[in-house]
C-alpha positions in Angstrom: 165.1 214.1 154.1 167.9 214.5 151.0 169.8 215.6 153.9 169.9 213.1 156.0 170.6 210.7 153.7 173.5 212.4 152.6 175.1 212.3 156.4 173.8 208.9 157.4 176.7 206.8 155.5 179.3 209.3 157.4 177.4 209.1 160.4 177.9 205.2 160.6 181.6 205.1 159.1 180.4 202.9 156.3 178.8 202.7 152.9 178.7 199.1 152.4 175.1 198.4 153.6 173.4 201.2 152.1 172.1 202.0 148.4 172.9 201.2 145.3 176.6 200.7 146.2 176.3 197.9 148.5 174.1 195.5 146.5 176.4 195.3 144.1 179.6 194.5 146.4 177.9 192.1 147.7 177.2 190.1 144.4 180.9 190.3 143.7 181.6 188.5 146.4 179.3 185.4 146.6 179.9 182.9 149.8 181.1 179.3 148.1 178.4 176.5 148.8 180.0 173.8 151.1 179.7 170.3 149.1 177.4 167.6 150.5 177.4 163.7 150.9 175.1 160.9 152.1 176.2 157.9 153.7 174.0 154.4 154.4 174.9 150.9 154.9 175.3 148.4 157.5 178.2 149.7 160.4 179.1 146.3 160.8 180.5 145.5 157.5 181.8 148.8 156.4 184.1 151.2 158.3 181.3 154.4 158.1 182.6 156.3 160.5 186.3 156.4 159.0 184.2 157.6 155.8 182.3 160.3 157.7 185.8 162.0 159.3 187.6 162.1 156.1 184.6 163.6 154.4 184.1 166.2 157.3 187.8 166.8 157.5 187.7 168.0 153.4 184.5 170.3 154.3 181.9 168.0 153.2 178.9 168.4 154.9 176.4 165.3 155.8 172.7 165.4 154.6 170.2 163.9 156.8 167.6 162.6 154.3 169.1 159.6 152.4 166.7 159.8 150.1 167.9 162.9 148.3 168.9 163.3 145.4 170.9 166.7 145.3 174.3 165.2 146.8 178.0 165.5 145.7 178.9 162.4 147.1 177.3 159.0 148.5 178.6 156.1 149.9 176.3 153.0 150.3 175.1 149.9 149.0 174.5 149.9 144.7 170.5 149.6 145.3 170.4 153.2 147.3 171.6 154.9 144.3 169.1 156.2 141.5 170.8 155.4 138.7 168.5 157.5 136.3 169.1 160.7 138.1 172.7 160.5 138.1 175.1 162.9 136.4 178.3 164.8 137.2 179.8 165.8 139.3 177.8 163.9 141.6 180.2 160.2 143.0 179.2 157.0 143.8 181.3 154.2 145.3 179.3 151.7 142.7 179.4 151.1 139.1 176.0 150.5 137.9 177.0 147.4 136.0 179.5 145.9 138.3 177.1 142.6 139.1 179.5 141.4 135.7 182.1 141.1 137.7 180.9 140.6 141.6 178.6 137.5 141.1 179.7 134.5 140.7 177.6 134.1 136.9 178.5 137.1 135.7 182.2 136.5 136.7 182.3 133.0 135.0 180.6 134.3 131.8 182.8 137.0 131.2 186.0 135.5 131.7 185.1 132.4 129.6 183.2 134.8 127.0 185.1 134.9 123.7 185.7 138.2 124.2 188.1 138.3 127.1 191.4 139.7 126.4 193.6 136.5 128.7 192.8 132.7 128.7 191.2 132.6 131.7 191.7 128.8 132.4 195.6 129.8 133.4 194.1 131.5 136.4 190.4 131.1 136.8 189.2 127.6 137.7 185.9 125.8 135.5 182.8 127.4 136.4 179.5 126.3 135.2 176.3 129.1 136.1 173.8 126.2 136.7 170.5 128.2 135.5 169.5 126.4 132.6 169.1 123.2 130.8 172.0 123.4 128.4 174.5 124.2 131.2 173.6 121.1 133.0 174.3 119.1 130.2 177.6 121.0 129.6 178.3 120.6 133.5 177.6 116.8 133.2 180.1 116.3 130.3 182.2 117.8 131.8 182.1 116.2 135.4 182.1 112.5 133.2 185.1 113.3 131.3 187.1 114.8 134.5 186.1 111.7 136.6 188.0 109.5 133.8 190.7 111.7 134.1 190.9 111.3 137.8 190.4 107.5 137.5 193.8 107.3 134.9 195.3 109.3 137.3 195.4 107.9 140.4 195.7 104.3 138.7 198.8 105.4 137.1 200.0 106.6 140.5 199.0 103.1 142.2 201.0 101.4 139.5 204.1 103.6 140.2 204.0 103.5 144.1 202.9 99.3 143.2 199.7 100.6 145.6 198.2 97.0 147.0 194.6 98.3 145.7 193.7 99.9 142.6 191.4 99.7 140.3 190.0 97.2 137.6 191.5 97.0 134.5 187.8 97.0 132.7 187.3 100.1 134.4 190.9 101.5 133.5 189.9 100.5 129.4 186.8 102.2 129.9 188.1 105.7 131.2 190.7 105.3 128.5 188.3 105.0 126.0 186.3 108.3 127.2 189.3 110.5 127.4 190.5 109.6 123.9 187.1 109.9 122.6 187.4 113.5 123.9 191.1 113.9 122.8 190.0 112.9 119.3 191.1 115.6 116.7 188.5 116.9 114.5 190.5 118.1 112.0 191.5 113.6 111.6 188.0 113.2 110.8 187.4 114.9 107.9 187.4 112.6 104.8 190.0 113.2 102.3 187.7 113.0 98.4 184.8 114.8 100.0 186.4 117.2 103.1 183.2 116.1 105.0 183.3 115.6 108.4 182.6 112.3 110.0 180.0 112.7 113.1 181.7 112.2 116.4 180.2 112.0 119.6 181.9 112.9 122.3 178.9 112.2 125.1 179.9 109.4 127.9 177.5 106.6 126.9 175.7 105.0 129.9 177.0 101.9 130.2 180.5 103.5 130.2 179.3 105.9 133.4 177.8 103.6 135.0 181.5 101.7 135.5 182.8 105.1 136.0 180.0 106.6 139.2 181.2 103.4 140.8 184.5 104.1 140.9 186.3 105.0 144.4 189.0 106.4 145.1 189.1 104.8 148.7 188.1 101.5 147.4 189.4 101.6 144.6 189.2 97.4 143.5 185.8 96.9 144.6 183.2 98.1 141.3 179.9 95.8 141.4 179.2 97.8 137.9 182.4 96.8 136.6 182.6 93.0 137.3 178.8 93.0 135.7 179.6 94.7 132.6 182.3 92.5 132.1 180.1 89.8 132.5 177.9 90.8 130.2 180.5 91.7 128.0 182.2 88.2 127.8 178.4 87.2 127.3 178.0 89.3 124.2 181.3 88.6 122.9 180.2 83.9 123.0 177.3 85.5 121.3 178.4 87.2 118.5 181.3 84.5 117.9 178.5 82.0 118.0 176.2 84.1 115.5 179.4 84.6 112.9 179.4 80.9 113.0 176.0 80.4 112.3 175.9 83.4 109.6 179.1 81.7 107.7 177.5 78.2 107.8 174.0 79.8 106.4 176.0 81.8 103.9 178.0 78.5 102.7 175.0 76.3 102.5 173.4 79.3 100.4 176.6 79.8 98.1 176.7 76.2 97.1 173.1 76.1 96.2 173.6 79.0 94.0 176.6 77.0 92.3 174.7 73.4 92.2 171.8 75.3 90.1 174.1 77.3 87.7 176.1 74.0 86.8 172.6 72.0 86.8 171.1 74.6 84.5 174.8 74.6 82.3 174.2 71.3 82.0 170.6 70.9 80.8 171.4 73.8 78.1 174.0 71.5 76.8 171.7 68.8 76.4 169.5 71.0 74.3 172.1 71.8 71.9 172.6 68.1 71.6 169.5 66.8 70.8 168.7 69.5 68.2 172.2 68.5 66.8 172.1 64.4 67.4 169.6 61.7 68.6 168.9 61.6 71.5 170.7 58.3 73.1 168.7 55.6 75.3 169.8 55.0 78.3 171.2 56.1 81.2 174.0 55.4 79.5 174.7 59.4 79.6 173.2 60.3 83.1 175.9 58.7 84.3 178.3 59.4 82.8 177.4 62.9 83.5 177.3 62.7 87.4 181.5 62.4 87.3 181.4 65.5 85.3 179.1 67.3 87.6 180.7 66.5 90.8 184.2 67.4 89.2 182.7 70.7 88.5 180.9 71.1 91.8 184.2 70.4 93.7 185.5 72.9 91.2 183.6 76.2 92.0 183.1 74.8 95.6 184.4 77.9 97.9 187.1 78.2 99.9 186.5 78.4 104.0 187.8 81.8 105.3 189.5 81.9 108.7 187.1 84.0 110.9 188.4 87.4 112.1 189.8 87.4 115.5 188.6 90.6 117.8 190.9 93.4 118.3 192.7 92.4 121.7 192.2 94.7 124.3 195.1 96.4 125.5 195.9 94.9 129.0 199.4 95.0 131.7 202.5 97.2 130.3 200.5 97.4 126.7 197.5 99.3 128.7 200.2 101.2 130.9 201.9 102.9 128.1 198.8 103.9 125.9 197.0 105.5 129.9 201.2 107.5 130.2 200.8 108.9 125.9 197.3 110.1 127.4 198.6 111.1 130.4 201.3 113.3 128.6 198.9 115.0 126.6 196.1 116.1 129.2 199.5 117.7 131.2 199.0 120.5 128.5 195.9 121.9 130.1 196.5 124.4 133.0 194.4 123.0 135.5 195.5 119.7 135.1 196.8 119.5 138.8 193.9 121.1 140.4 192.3 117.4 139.9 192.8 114.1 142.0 189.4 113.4 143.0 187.0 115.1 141.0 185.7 117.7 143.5 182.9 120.1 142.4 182.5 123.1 145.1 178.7 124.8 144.6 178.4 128.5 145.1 175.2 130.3 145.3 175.5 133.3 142.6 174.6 135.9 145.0 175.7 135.4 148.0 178.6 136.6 149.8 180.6 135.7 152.8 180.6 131.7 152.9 176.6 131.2 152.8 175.0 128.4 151.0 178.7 126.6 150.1 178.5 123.3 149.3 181.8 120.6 148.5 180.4 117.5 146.7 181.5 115.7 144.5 178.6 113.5 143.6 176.8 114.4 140.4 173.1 113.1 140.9 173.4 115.0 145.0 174.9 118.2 142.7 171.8 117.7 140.0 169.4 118.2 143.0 171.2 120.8 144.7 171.2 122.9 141.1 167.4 122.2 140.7 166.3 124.4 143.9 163.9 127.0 142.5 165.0 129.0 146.0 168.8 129.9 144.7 171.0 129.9 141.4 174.0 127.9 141.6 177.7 128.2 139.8 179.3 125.1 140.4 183.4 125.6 140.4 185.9 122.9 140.2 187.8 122.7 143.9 191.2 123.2 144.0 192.5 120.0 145.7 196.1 120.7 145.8 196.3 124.1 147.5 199.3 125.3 149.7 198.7 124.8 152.9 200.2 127.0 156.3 200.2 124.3 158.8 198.3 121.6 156.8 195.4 124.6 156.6 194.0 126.0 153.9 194.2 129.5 152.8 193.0 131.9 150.6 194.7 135.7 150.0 191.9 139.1 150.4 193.4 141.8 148.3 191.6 144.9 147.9 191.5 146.7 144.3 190.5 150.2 143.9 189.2 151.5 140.2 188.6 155.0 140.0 187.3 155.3 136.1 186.7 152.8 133.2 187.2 154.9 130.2 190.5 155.3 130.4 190.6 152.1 132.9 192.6 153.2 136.2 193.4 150.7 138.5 195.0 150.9 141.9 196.3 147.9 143.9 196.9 148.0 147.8 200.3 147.9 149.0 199.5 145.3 151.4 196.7 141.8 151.9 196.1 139.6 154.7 195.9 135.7 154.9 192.6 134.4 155.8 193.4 130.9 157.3 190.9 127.8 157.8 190.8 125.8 161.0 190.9 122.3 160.7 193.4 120.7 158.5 192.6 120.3 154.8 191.5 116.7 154.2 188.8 115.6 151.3 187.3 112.7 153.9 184.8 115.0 155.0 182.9 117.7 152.4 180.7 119.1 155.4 183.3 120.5 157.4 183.6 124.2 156.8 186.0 124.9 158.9 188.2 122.5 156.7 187.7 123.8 153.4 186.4 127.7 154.0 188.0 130.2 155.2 185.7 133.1 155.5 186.5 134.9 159.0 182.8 135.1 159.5 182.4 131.5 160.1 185.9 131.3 161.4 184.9 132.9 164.4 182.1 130.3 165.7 185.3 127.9 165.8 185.2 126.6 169.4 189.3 127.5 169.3 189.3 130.7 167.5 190.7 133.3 169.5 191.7 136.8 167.8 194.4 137.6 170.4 196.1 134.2 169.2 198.7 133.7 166.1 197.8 130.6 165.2 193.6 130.8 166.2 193.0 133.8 164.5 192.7 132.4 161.3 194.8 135.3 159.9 198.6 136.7 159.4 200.2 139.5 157.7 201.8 139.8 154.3 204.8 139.9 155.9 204.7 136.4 157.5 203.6 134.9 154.4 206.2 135.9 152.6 208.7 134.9 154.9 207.1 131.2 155.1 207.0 131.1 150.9 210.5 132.2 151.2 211.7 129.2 153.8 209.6 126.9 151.8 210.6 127.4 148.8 213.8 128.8 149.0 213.2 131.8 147.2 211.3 134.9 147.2 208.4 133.7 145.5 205.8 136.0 147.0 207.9 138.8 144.8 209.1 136.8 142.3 205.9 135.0 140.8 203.0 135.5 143.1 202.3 139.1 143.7 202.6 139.4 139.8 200.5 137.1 138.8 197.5 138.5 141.2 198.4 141.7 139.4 197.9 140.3 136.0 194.8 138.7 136.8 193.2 141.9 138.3 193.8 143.4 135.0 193.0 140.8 132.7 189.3 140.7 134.7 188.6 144.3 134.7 189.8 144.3 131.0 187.3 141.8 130.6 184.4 143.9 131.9 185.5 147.3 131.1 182.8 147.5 128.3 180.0 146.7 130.3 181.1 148.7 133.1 181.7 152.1 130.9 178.3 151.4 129.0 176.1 153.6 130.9 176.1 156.9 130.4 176.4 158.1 133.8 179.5 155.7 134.4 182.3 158.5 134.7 180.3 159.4 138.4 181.5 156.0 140.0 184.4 155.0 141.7 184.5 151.4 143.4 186.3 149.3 146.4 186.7 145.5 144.8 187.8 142.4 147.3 189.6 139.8 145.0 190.2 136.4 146.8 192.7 134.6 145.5 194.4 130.9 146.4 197.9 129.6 145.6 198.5 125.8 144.5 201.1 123.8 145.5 203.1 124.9 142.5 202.8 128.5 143.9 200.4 128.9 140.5 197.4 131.8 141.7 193.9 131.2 141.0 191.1 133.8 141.7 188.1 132.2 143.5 185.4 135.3 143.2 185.3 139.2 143.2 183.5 141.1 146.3 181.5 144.1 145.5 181.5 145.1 149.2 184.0 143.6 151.1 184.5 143.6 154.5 186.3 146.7 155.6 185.5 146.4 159.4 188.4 145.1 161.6 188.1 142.0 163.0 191.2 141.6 164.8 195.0 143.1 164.5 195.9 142.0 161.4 192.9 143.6 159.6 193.0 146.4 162.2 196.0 148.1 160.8 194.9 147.7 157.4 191.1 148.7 157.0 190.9 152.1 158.1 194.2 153.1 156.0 192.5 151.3 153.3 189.0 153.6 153.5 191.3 156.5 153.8 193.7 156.5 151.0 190.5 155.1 149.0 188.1 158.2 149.6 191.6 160.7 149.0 192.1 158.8 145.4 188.6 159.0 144.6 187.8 162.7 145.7 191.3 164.6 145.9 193.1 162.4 143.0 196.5 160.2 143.0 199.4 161.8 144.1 202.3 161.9 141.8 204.3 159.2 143.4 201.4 156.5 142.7 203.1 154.8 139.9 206.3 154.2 142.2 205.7 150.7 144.2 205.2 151.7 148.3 208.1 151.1 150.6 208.0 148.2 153.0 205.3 148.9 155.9 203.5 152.0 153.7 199.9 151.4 153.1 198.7 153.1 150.0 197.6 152.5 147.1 199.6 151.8 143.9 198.6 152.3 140.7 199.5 149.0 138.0 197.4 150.0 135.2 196.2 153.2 132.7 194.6 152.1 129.6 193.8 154.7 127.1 190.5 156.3 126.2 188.1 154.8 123.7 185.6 157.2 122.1 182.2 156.5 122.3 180.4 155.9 119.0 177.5 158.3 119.0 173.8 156.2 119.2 171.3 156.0 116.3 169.0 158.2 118.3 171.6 161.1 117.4 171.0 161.8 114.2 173.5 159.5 112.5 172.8 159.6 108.8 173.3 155.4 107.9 172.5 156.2 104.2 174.7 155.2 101.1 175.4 156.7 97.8 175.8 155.2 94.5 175.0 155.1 91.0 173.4 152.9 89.1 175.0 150.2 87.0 172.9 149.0 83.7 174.3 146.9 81.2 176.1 147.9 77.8 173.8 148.9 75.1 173.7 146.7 71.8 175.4 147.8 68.9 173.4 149.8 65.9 174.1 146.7 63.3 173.5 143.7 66.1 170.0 141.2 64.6 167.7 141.0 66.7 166.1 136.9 66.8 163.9 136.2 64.8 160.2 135.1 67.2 160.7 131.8 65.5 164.1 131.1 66.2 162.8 132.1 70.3 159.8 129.1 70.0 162.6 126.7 68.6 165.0 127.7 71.3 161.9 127.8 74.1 161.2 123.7 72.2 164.4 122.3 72.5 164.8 123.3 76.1 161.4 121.6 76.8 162.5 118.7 74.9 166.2 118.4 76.7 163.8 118.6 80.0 161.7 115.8 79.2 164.8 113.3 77.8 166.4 113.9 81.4 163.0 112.9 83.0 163.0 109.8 80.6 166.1 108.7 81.4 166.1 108.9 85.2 162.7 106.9 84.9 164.3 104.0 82.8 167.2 104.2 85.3 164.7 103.5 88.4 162.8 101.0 86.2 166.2 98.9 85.7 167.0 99.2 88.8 163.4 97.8 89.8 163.8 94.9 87.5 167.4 94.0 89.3 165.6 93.7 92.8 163.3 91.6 91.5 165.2 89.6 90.0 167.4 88.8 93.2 164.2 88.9 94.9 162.8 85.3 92.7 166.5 83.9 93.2 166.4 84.2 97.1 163.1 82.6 96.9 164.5 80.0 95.0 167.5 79.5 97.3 165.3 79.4 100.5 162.7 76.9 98.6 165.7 75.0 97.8 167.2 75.5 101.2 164.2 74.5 103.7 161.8 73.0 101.4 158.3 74.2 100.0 156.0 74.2 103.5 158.9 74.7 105.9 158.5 78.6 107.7 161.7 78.6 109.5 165.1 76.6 110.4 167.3 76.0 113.4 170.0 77.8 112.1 167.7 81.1 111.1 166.2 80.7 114.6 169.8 80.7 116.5 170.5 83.7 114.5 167.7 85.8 115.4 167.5 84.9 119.1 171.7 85.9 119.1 170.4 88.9 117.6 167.5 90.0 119.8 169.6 89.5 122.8 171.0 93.1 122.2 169.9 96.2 123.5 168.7 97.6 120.1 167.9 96.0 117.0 170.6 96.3 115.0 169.9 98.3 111.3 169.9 96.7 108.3 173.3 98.7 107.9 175.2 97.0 110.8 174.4 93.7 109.7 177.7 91.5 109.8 179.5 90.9 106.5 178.3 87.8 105.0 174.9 87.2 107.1 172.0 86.8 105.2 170.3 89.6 103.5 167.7 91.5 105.5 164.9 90.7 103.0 165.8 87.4 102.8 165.7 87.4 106.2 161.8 89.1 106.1 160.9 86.4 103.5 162.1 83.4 105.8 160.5 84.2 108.5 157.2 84.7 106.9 157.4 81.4 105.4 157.9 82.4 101.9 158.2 80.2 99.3 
């Protein structure tokens, strides 16, 4: 048996599968495990099989089960993944987080969030998430004060084009008044002894937006609301000129009591000192003689008629002209200040995607109920209403934004966008028209004209025709020039705003992610983002996007798994589709959690105060109960004095309490319980809306007690 085991290995020409030899070889030598991926989604909107050939082309192998969990790579929508089972090296095509940035909410909060590293009003229009109470009531401030904005606008424009409508110059005043109440400076209000602040309000009170809902910008000189208020206005204003009148008259009539009493009661002290000093004299001799005297003094002290104040003049003609151009001038200093001519509010659900649930309104009691649905969540975005138009069309630009890590943050921009064009022309006569005032290809395509073999009803073009048409209009190459930056900056500036909550789980070195940032140009060639796509549409739908989406999912998927080629940070030659990296931050350590140990405590020593000297007395116990005494007695003298201080001032109300009752006795007699002119008064002042407090009383009426006492009949 030995034997044949020493000539079997020569016998077969081989010792490689035989003994102790061959085991080990073979261990030395292990055969390399091919890597796996998963891939799931709906073909329609993303280009799967393009991701399938270029992961089969680099050896991947496709698992069946989607459910697994043992993958190198999946690609998919951000609910397949298991976030809590993720770790390297496995890849996603999701951040786990990236909700921040791809719904409209988290979008608006993050960019508006004190935190963000750019002012996003320069490039991301107002947005307002309409999910709770105090948004509303931020929303509706905000839709007031940009309607009064709108209203000095376009009355400033009917002045200078001498328009043969416009609007009301009640309603003009009353805009006016709202925008400088808004333009007030706080720092002006601050008084200058006690640097306290005066309370401003800056709310739109609702008589003032009631003038302002029924303005119209079609029709613009008809405003029922206005021609009441003013109305009522002139009403109020006979009313309170009437009720000065009467208040001066009663204060007169009061003042000259007072006087006729003090000489009266001069005049029988002086015939007290004379009879103690001299007979008294018979006759009326004296009485007489007297009554010169009195009336000479009563003429005397007999006060002076002041001239009534006039009212402030309202500002009206060239005088109201120049005060709406100084506010004009100084709302030109916000950014968005010529995205506004009609105060149009577009409403967005905050997680939908591809045009659904859009609504253009710019009504803000139809907006109220549309944000009150318990069904959907709404952001409500102010429409751009001066947008560049192709053809009197609308447009909007798709770029596509790859980011390949968040700590460092690595971002890559496509060489190339298309144009998404809408199908009617743009007009703000009709809100429900979506093929005026969307552009999403999706509902471009039930046009009844749409045809993707056409230029023009396609609804899209190339890069390179846009460029060309900025160029001829224009003059210049503005696509290069200012608005290709700018969508650069503003893809960094809102992934710099979201970098921290992207890279705050701890699994967020596995993703990689595909963005679709929309963006629109102005008139002013000025770029605005309108949202961020978490999943955009990679599937061609005609030959502009054709060319594009498949060299797109390619170059993506080589970044993501193979890494950037050297030549990334060079821009791509005309016609080259790739990728193009714009922006590398630098790595930020993580702080380690409190779970790891961390030792939070803090050494010291302890401070204790100076010891007392060998020779320093000690006091006395009795010198303590005299100290302890005197405090007690300083205690109760400041109790003592405050309490004679009310008591005085107790006595002085009283006092002026007997004198009015004397002057009304004197006034309306003993059993009278009211006059005509009290009456006039308090049925001027009871025509308000409020009763006015005892504060806002006109100068020189009659006290409110006074008033109280009167009415009662006191006597």
């Amino acid at each position: 048996m030995w034997a044949w085991r020493q000539l079997l290995p020569t016998l077969l020409g081989s010792t490689s599968c035989v003994g102790p030899a061959s085991t080990k070889n073979s261990r030395r030598s292990p055969v390399a495990k091919a890597k796996t991926f998963v891939i799931t989604g709906n073909p329609e909107c993303a280009n799967l099989d393009v991701v399938r050939q270029e992961l089969l082309s680099r050896g991947f192998v496709e698992m069946d089960v989607e459910s697994r969990s043992d993958f190198d790579l999946k690609w998919g929508p951000r609910v397949k993944v298991d976030w809590k089972t993720l770790s390297p090296p496995k890849l996603v095509n999701h951040f786990e987080c990236d909700s921040e940035l791809t719904t409209k909410s988290g979008l608006a909060e993050n960019l508006q969030a004190a935190s963000s590293p750019a002012d996003s009003r320069s490039f991301y229009p107002e947005c307002f998430p309409l999910d709770r109470a105090s948004a509303l009531q931020e929303f509706a401030l905000e839709f007031k004060y940009s309607k009064a904005c709108c209203v000095l606008k376009e009355w400033l424009c009917h002045q200078s084009t001498q328009a043969k409508e416009t609007f009301q110059e009640g309603v003009v005043r009353m805009a006016l008044c709202v925008v400088k109440r808004r333009l007030t400076d706080i720092d002006s209000k601050l008084l200058s002894d006690t640097n306290e602040a005066e309370q401003v309000d800056f709310r739109v009170k609702r008589k003032e937006w009631d003038i302002l809902a029924a303005a119209d910008f079609e029709t613009p000189q008809t405003n029922v609301a206005s021609i009441d208020w003013q109305h009522e206005k002139q009403r109020r204003k006979q009313l309170n000129e009437k009720g000065k009148q009467l208040i001066e008259q009663y204060d007169r009539k009061l003042q000259q009591l007072a006087e006729q009493a003090k000489v009266k009661r001069r005049r029988s002290t002086k015939k007290l000192k004379a009879s103690e000093e001299e007979k008294p004299l018979a006759g009326s001799g004296t009485l007489e003689e007297d009554e010169p005297e009195d009336k000479e003094e009563n003429e005397d002290v007999e006060p002076e008629e002041e001239e009534p104040c006039e009212p402030l003049e309202e500002p009206t003609g060239t005088e109201l002209r120049q005060e709406v151009e100084e506010v004009i001038e100084c709302l030109k200093q916000h950014p968005q200040f010529n995205l506004n001519r009609r105060n149009v509010w577009i409403l967005k659900p905050a997680n939908s995607l591809r045009g659904h649930g859009i609504i253009v309104e710019n009504d803000l009691d139809r907006i109220f109920q549309q944000a009150r649905n318990k069904t959907c969540t709404y952001v409500c975005q102010k429409y751009i209403e001066n947008p560049l138009l192709i053809g009197a069309r609308k447009h909007d630009i798709r770029q596509w934004v790859l980011v390949t890590s968040v700590n460092p943050l690595t971002i890559y921009f496509y060489s190339e966008c298309y144009i998404r064009i809408a199908a009617n022309e743009y007009t703000l006569d009709d809100f429900a028209d979506r093929f005026t005032h969307l552009t999403h290809t999706i509902i471009m395509k039930h046009h009844p004209n749409f045809n993707p073999d056409d230029e023009d009803w396609r609804c899209q073009w190339t890069q390179e025709r846009y460029r060309q048409l900025l160029q001829e209009t224009a003059g210049r190459d503005v696509w290069a020039e200012k608005v290709r930056p700018a969508m650069q900056q503003v893809v960094i500036a809102s992934l710099q705003s979201v970098a921290e909550v992207l890279s705050r789980p701890h699994n967020s070195s596995c993703s990689f992610q595909l963005f679709g940032y929309d963006f629109m140009v102005d008139a002013d060639y000025n770029v605005w983002l309108l949202e961020v796509n978490d999943i955009p549409m990679m599937q061609a739908s005609g030959p502009v996007t054709s060319r594009l989406c498949d060299a797109c999912v390619r170059d993506a998927i080589g970044i993501a798994i193979d890494g950037p080629p050297p030549d990334r940070h060079e821009p791509a030659e005309p016609g080259t589709l790739k990728f193009e990296l714009i922006y590398e931050g630098p790595r930020i350590p993580k702080l380690p959690g409190l779970h790891a140990g961390v030792d939070l405590s803090i050494d010291g020593q302890k401070i204790s105060l100076p010891r007392r000297a060998a020779g320093t007395p000690q006091p006395s116990p009795q010198s303590l109960v005299r100290l302890s005494a005197r405090r007690v007695q300083e205690l109760q003298d400041l109790v003592d004095r405050r309490r004679h201080r009310e008591d005085q001032e107790l006595q002085k109300k009283a006092r002026q309490q007997r004198l009015r009752r004397l002057l009304a006795k004197k006034l309306l007699g003993p059993k009278s319980t009211s006059s005509p002119c009290l009456n006039e008064w308090k049925a001027m002042q009871s025509d308000g809306d409020e009763p006015a407090p005892p504060s806002m009383v006109v100068a020189g009426g009659p006290p409110p007690s006074l008033c109280q006492e009167l009415d009662t009949g006191l006597a």
